[in-house]
Kinemage of the C-alpha trace (Angstrom):
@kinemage 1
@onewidth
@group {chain A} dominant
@subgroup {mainchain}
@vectorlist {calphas} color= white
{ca unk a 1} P 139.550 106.347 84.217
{ca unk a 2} L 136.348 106.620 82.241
{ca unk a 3} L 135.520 105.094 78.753
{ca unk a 4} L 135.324 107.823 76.256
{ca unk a 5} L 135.825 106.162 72.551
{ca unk a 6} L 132.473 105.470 71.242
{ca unk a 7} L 131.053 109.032 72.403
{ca unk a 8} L 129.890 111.130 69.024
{ca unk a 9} L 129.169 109.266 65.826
{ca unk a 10} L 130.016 111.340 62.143
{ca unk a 11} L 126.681 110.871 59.715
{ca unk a 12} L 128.819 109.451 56.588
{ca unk a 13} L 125.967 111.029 54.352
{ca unk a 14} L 126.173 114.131 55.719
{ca unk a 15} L 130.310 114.239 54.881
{ca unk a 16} L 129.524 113.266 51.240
{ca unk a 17} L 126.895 115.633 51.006
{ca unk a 18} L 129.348 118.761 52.560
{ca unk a 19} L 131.976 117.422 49.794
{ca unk a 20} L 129.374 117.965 46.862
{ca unk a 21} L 128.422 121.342 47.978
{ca unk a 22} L 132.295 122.451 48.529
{ca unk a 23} L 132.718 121.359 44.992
{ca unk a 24} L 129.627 123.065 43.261
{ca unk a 25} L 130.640 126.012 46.238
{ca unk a 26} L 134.025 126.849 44.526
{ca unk a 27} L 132.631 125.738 40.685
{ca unk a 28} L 130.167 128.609 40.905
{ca unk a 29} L 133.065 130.796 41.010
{ca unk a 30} L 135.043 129.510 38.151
{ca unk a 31} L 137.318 127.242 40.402
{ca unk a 32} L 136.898 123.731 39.121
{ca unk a 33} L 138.542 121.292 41.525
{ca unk a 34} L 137.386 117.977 43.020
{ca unk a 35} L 137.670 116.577 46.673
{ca unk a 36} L 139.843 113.769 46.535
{ca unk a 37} L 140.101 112.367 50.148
{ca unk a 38} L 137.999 113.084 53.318
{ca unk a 39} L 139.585 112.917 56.723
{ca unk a 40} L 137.101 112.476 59.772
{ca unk a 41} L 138.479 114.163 62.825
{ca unk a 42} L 136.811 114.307 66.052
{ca unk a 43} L 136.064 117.725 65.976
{ca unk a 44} L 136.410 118.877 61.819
{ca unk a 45} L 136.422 117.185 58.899
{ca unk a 46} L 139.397 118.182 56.506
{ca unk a 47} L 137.828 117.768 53.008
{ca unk a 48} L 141.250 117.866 50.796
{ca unk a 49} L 140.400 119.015 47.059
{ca unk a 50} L 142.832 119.393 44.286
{ca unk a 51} L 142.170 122.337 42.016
{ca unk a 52} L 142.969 121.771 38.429
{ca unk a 53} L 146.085 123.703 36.701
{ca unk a 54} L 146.027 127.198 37.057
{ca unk a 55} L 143.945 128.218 40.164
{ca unk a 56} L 145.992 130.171 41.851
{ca unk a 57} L 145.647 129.152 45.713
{ca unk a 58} L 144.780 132.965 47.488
{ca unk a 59} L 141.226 132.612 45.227
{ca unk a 60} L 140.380 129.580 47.440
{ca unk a 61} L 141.461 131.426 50.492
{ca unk a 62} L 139.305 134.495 49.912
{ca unk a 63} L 136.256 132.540 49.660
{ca unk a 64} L 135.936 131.057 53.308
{ca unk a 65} L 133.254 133.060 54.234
{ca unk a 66} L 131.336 131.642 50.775
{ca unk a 67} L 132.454 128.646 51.870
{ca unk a 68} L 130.801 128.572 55.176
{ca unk a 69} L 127.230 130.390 53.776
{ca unk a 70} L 127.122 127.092 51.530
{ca unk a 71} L 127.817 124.725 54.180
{ca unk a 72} L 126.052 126.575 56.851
{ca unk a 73} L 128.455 126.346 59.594
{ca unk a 74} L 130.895 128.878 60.890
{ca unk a 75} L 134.359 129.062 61.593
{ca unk a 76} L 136.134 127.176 58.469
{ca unk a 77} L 139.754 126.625 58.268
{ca unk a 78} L 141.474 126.352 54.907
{ca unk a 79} L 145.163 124.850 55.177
{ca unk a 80} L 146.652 126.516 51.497
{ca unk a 81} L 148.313 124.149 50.593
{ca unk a 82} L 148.521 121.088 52.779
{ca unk a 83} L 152.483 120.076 53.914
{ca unk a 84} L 153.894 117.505 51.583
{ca unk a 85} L 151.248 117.812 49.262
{ca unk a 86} L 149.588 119.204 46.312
{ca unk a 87} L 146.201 119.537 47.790
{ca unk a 88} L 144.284 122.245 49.252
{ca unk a 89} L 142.658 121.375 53.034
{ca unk a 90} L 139.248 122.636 54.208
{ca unk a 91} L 138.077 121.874 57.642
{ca unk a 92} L 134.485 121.614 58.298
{ca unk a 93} L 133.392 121.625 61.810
{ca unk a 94} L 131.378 118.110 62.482
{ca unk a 95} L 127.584 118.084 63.196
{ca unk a 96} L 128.447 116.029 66.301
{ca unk a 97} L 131.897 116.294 67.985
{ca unk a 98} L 133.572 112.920 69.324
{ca unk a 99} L 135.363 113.724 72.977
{ca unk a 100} L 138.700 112.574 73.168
{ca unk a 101} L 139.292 110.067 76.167
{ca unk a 102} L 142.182 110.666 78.270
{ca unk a 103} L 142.237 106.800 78.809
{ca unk a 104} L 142.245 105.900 75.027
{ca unk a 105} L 145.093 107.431 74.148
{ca unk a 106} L 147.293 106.336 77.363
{ca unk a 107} L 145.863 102.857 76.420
{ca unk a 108} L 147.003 103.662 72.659
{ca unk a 109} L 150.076 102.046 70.971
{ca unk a 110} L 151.436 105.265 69.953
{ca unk a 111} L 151.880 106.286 74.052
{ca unk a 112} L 152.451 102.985 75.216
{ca unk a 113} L 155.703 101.981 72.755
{ca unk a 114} L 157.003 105.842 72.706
{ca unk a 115} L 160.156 105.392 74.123
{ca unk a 116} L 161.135 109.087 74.151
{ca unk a 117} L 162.257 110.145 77.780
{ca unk a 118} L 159.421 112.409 78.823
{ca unk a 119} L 156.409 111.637 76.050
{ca unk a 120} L 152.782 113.364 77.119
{ca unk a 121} L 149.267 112.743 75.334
{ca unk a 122} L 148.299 115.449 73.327
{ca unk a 123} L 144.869 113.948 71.633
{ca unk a 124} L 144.005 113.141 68.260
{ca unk a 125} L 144.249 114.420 64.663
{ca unk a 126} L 142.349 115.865 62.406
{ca unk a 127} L 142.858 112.427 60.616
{ca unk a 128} L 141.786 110.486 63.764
{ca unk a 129} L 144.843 109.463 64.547
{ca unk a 130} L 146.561 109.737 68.149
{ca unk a 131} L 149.051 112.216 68.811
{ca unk a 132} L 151.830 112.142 71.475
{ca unk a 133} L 154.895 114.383 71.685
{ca unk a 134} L 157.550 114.700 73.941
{ca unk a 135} L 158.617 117.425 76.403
{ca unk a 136} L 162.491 117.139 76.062
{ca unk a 137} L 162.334 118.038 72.026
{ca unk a 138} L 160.096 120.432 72.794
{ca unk a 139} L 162.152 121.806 74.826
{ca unk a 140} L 160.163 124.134 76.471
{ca unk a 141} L 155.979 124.523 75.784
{ca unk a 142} L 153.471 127.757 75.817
{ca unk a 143} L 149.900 127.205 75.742
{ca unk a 144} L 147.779 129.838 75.823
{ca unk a 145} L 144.233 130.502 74.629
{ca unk a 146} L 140.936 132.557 75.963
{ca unk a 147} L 138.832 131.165 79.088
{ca unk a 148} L 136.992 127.851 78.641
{ca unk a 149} L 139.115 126.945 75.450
{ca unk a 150} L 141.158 123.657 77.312
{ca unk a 151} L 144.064 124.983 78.588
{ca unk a 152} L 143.624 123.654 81.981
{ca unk a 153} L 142.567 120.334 80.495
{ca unk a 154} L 145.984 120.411 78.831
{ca unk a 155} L 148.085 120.931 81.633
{ca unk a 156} L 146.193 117.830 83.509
{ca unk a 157} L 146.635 116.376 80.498
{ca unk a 158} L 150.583 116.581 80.422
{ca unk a 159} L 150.438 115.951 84.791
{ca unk a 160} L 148.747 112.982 84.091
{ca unk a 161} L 150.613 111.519 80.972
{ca unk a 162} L 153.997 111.867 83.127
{ca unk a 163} L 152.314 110.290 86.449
{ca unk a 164} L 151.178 107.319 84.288
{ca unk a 165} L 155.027 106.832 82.629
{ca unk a 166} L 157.396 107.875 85.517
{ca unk a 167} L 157.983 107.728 88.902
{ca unk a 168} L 159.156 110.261 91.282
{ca unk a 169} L 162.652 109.353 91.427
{ca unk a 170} L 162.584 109.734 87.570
{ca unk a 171} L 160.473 112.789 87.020
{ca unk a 172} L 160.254 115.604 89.169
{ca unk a 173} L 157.430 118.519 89.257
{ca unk a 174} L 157.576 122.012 90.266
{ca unk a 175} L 153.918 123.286 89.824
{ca unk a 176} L 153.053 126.611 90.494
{ca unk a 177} L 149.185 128.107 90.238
{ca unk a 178} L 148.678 131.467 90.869
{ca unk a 179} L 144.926 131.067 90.262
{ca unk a 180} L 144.844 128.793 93.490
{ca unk a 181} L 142.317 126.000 92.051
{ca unk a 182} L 143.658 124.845 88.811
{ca unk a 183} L 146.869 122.437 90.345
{ca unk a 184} L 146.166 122.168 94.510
{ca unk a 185} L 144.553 118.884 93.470
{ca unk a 186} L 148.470 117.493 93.088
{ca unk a 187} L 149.123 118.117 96.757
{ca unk a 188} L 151.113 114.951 98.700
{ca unk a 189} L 151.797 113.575 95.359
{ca unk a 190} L 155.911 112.203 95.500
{ca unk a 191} L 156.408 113.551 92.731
{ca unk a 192} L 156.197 117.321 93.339
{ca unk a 193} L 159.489 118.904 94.727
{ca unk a 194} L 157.270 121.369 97.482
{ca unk a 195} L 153.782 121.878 97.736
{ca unk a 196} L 151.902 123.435 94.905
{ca unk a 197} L 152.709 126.924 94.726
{ca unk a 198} L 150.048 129.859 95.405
{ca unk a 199} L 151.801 132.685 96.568
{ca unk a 200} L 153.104 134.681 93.486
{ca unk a 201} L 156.324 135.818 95.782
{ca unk a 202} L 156.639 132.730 96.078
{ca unk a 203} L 156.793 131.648 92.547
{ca unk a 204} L 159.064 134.050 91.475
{ca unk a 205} L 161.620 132.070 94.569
{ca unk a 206} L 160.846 129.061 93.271
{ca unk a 207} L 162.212 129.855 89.738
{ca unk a 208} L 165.462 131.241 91.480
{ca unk a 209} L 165.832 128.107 93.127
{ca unk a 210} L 165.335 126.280 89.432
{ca unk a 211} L 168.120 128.526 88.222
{ca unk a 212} L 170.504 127.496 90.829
{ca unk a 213} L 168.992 123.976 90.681
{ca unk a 214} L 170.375 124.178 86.825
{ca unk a 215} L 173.818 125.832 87.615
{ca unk a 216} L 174.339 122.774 90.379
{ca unk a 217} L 173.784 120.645 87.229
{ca unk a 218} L 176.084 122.068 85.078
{ca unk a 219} L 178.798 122.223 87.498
{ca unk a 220} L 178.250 117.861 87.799
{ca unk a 221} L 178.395 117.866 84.411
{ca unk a 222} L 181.932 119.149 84.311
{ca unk a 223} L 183.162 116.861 86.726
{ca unk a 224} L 182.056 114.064 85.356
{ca unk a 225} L 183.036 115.184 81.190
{ca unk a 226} L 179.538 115.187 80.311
{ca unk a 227} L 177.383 117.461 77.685
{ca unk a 228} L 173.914 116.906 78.537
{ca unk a 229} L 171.471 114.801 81.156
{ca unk a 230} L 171.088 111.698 79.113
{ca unk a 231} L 174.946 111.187 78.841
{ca unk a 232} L 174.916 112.007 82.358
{ca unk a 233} L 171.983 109.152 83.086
{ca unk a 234} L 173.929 106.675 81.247
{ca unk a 235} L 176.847 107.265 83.740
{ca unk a 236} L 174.540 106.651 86.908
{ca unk a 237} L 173.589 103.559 85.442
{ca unk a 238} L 177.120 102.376 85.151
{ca unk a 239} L 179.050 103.980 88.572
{ca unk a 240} L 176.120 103.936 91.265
{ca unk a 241} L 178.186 106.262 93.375
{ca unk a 242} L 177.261 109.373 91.261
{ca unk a 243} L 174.063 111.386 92.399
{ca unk a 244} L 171.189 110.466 90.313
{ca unk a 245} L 169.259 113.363 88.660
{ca unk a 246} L 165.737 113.334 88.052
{ca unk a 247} L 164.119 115.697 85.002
{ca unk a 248} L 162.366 118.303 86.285
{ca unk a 249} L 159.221 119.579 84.716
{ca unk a 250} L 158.203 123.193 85.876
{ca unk a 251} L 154.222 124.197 85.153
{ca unk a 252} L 153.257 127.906 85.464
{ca unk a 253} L 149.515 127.701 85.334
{ca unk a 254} L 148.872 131.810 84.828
{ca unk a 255} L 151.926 133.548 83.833
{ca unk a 256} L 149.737 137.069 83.471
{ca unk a 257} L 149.208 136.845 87.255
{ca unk a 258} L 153.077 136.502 87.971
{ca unk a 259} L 153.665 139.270 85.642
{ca unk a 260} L 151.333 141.639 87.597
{ca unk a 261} L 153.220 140.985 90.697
{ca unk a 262} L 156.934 140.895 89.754
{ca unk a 263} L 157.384 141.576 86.086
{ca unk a 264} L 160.983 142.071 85.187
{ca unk a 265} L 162.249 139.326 87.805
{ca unk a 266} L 159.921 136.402 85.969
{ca unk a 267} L 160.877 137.505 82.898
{ca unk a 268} L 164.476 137.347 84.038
{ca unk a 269} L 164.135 133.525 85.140
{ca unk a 270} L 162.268 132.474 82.698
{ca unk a 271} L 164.221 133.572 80.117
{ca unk a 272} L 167.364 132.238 81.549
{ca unk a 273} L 165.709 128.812 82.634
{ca unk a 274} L 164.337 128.605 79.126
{ca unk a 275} L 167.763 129.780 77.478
{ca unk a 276} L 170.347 127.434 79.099
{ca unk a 277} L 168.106 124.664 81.202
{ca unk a 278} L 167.242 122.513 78.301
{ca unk a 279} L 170.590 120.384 78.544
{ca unk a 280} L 170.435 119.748 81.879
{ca unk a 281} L 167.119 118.237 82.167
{ca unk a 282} L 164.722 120.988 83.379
{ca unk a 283} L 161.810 121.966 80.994
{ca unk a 284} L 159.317 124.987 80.820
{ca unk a 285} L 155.425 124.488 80.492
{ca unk a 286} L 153.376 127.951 81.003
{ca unk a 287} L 150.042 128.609 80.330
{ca unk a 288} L 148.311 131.602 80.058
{ca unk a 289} L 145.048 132.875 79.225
{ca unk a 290} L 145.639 136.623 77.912
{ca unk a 291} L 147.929 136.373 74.693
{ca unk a 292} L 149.104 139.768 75.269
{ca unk a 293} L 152.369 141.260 74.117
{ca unk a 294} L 152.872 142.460 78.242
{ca unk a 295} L 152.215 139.268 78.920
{ca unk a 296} L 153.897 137.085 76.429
{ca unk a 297} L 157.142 139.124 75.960
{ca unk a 298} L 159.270 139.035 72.694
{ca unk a 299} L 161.720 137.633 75.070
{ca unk a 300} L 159.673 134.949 76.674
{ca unk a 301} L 158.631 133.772 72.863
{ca unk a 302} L 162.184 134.012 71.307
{ca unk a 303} L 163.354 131.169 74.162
{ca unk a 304} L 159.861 128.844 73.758
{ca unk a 305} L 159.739 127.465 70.429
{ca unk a 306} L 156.859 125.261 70.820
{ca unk a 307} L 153.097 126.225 71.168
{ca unk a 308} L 150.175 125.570 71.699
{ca unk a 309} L 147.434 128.193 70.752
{ca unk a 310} L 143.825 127.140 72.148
{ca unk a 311} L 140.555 129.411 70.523
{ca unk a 312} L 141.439 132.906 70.811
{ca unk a 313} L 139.025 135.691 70.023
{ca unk a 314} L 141.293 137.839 67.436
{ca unk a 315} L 143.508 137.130 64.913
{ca unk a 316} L 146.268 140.009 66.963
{ca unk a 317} L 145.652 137.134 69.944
{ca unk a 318} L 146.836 134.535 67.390
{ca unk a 319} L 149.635 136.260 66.144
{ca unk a 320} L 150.974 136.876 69.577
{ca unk a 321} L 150.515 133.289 70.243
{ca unk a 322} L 151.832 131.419 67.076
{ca unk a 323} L 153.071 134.305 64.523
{ca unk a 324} L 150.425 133.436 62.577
{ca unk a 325} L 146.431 133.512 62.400
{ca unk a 326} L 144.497 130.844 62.503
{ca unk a 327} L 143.801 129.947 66.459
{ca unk a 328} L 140.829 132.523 66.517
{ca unk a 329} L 138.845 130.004 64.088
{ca unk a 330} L 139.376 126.949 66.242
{ca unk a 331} L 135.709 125.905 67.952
{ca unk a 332} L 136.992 125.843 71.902
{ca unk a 333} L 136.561 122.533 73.789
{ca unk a 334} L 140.180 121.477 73.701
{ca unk a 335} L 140.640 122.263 70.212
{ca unk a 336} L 144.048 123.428 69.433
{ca unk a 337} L 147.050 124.102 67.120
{ca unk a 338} L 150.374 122.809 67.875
{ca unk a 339} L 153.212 124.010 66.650
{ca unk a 340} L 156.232 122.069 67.938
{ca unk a 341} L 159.930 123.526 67.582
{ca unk a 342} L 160.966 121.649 64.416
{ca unk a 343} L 157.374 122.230 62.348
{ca unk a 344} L 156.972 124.576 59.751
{ca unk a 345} L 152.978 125.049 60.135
{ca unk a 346} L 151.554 124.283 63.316
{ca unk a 347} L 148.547 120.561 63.147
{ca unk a 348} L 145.324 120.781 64.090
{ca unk a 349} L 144.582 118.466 67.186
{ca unk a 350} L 141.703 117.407 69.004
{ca unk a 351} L 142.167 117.902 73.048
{ca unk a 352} L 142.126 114.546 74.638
{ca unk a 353} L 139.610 115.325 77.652
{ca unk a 354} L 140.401 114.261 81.643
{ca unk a 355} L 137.760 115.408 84.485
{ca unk a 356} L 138.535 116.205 87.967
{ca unk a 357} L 136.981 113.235 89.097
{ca unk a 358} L 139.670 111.046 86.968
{ca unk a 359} L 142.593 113.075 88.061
{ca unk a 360} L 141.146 112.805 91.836
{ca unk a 361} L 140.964 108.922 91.374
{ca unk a 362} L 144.582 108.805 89.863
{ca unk a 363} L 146.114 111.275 92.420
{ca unk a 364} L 144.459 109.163 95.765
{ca unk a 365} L 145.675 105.650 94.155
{ca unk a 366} L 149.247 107.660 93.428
{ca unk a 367} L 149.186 108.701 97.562
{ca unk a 368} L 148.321 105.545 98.587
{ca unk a 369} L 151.042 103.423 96.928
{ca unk a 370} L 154.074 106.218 98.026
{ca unk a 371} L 153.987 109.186 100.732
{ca unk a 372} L 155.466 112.537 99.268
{ca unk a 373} L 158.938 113.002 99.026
{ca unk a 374} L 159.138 117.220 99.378
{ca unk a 375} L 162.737 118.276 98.901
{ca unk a 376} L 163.405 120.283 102.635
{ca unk a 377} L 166.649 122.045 100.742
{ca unk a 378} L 164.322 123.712 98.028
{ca unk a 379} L 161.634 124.880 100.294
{ca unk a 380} L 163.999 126.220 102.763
{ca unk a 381} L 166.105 128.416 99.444
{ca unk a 382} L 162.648 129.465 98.098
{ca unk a 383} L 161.118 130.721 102.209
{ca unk a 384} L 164.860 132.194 102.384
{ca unk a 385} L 164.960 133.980 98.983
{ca unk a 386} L 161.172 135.224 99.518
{ca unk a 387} L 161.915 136.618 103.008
{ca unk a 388} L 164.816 138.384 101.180
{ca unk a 389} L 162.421 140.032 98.459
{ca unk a 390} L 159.769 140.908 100.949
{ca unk a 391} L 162.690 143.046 103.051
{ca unk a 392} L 164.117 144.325 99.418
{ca unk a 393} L 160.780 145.586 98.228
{ca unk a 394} L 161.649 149.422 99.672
{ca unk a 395} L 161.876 151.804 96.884
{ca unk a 396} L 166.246 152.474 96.524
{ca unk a 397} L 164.815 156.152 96.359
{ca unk a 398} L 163.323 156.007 100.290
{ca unk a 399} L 166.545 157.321 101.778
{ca unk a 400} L 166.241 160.239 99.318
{ca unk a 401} L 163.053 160.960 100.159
{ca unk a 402} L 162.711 160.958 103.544
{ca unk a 403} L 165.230 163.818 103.479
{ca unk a 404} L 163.723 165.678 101.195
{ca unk a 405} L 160.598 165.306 103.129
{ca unk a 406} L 162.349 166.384 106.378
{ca unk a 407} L 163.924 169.595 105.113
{ca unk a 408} L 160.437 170.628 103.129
{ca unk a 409} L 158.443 169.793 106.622
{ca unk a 410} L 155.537 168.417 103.837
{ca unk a 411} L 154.859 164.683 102.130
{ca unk a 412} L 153.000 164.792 99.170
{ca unk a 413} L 152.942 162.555 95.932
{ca unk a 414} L 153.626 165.350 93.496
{ca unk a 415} L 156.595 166.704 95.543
{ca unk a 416} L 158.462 163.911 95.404
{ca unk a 417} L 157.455 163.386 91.755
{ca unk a 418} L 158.774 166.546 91.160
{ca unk a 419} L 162.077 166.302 93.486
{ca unk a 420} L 162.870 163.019 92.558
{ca unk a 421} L 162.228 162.935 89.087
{ca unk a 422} L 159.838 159.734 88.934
{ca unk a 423} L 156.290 158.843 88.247
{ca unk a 424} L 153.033 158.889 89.818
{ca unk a 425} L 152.911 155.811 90.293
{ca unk a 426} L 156.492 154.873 92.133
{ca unk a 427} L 156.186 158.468 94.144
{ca unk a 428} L 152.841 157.262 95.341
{ca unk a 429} L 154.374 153.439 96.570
{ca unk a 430} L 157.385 155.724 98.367
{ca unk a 431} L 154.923 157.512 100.101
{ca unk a 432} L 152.881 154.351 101.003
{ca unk a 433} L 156.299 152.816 102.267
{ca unk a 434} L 157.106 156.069 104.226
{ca unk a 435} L 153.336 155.864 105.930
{ca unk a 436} L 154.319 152.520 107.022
{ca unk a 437} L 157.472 153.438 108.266
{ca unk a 438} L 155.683 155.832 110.190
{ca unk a 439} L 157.715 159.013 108.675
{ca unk a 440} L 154.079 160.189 107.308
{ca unk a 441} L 151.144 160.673 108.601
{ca unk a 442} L 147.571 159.086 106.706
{ca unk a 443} L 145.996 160.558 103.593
{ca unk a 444} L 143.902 163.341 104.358
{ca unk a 445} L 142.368 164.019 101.265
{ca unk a 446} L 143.673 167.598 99.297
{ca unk a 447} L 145.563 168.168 102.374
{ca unk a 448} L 149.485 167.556 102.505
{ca unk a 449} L 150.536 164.077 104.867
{ca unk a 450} L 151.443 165.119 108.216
{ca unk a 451} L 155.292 164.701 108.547
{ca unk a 452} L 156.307 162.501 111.803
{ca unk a 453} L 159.815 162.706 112.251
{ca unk a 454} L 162.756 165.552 112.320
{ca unk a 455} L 166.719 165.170 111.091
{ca unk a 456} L 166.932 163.252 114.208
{ca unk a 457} L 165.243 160.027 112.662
{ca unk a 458} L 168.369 160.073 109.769
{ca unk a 459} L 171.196 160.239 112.154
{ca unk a 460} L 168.728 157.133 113.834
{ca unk a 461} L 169.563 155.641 110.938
């Protein structure tokens, strides 16, 4: 991988200066208070002042926008106060950003002597410092953020910290990419469990066969007296007859896409895999680029605890994102706020960066040394399950409506919204289905659909 750690240089003279002008900034308003430690970040410096006795803390946070006039730069953070300490933080974005490295911080100590079972690279501080996390405390991750913020950095990021520490028989990935280009670069790897997933059908099979992947778990786990997959790992090591079970990491690249397509049944599996999988070694990322409530469901938020909010472009976006504002004043380029499971405020972190090329290079070298290793049983339940959905996808109503249909000798959208009691918009699929059944005729504009069949086609069926 490329050498990234000496790109970007902070003008020390230019920090000192910024800390002057914060002070005589918030002095010219009656708010004496004195920076007492700088902290150069890649991306912002966090100047962290203590006010003297008696400033109360909202003044300081009402005078961003002063605060950036004086400094002339945009897009300020002020952390009110800062965790564990009596200090107010403001973060000034640097002159000259410093990109993150992918290969510095797998080369740093903090990755290398982690010895959490799943740990991924997140990037660095605002402090400078590296920052790695793991994926079984999480124990499931959302990451969302507007386009060209980092999200699909990220997820390479997270591919590509588990393909340096694991190999397939010890991690397992289910990646699924509804936006086609973001993940296909994975395929033949041994560690995926299919093919990278495309098809949004698909997708929503593939998380079925996670759910029963996860009941087959638990059941194992009874047999053998166990709570959880690390007590179960320990008893592999010591009777090599029992199956060996792999973690298995499943990566939604667009979750709006699979909620266009099949709404309630994603929401279903995802909520359940997120709800009960944690135990058994499966783990949730999903990423997705509109932070919307239809998107991001109360349900879908209340079973992820961690997250990751990229730049957004409101504060509503942030809200949906973190339950709090602050993501719409990050700069974009990979940087983020993290707010893991057990954190009260979410930290301010520096994307590390990782180009195609890189992940090409790492992905060729990965084929070369092992051929892939797709498991037959899980394609087979997801083609199975997917056939299944394409043959349920009839409206329950068609029966219904053919009938009515057949006695009124006319096929129209507005009679059957009107017979059957539903909306446009589900009278208007039934009559789609029935023109592909063949009971209808084609549209012909204002005129009704010509009607096909006679009472003879229900006793047919």
């Amino acid at each position: 991988m490329d050498d990234r750690d000496h790109e970007g240089e902070v003008d020390q003279v230019d920090i000192k200066d910024k800390a002057k002008r914060i002070e005589e900034c918030l002095d010219s308003f009656g708010i004496k208070s004195k920076v007492v430690q700088i902290n150069i970040g890649p991306t912002v410096t966090c100047f962290e002042l203590k006010p003297q006795r008696g400033v109360k803390v909202s003044k300081i946070l009402n005078l961003s926008d002063d605060l950036s006039l004086a400094l002339a730069t945009s897009d300020i953070r002020i952390e009110a106060p800062i965790p564990g300490k009596s200090h107010v933080g403001i973060e000034v974005p640097n002159s000259v950003k410093e990109v993150v490295g992918l290969k510095e911080m797998i080369a740093s100590e903090e990755f290398i002597k982690n010895n959490k079972e799943l740990p991924f690279v997140l990037g660095k501080s605002i402090s400078g410092s590296p920052k790695v996390s793991a994926i079984e405390k999480m124990p499931h991750l959302l990451v969302s953020g507007a386009t060209g913020s980092g999200k699909s950095v990220c997820i390479n990021t997270i591919i590509m910290s588990i393909l340096y520490k694991h190999s397939p028989d010890e991690v397992k990935l289910l990646l699924i990419d509804p936006k086609i280009v973001e993940l296909s670069i994975y395929n033949g790897i041994p560690h995926l469990i299919m093919p990278v997933i495309t098809d949004p059908k698909k997708a929503s099979s593939s998380l079925f066969w996670a759910i029963r992947e996860m009941e087959r778990r638990y059941k194992l786990f009874e047999e053998n007296h166990v709570r959880d997959i690390s007590s179960y790992r320990d008893l592999t090591e010591i009777d090599e007859k029992i199956e060996k079970l792999p973690y298995v990491v499943i990566i939604i690249d667009e979750l709006s896409d699979l909620m266009m397509t099949a709404a309630g049944e994603v929401e279903d599996y995802i909520t359940r895999l997120a709800q009960k999988s944690r135990a058994c070694g499966i783990h949730l990322i999903i990423a997705t680029q509109r932070p919307t409530v239809d998107v991001i469901t109360g349900t879908i938020k209340a079973n992820i605890p961690s997250r990751i909010a990229f730049a957004v472009t409101s504060q509503i976006d942030s809200r949906t994102i973190l339950d709090m504002s602050g993501a719409e004043t990050l700069l974009g380029k990979g940087d983020m706020l993290f707010s893991p499971s057990d954190a009260m405020k979410p930290m301010r972190i520096q994307g590390a960066f990782v180009s195609d090329s890189e992940v090409l290079r790492v992905v060729n070298y990965i084929k070369q040394t092992r051929e892939e290793e797709y498991d037959k049983e899980a394609m087979e339940t997801v083609e199975e399950k997917t056939k299944v959905v394409e043959n349920d996808d009839e409206d329950e109503l068609i029966n219904e409506a053919i009938e009515i249909i057949i006695n009124e000798n006319t096929a129209s959208v507005s009679l059957l919204q009107r017979k059957l009691k539903v909306g446009y918009a589900r009278a208007g699929r039934i009559i789609d289905q029935l023109e592909a059944r063949g009971v209808v005729g084609g549209y012909e504009g204002s005129k009704p659909r010509k009607v096909l069949v006679d009472h003879s086609y229900l006793e047919g069926e």
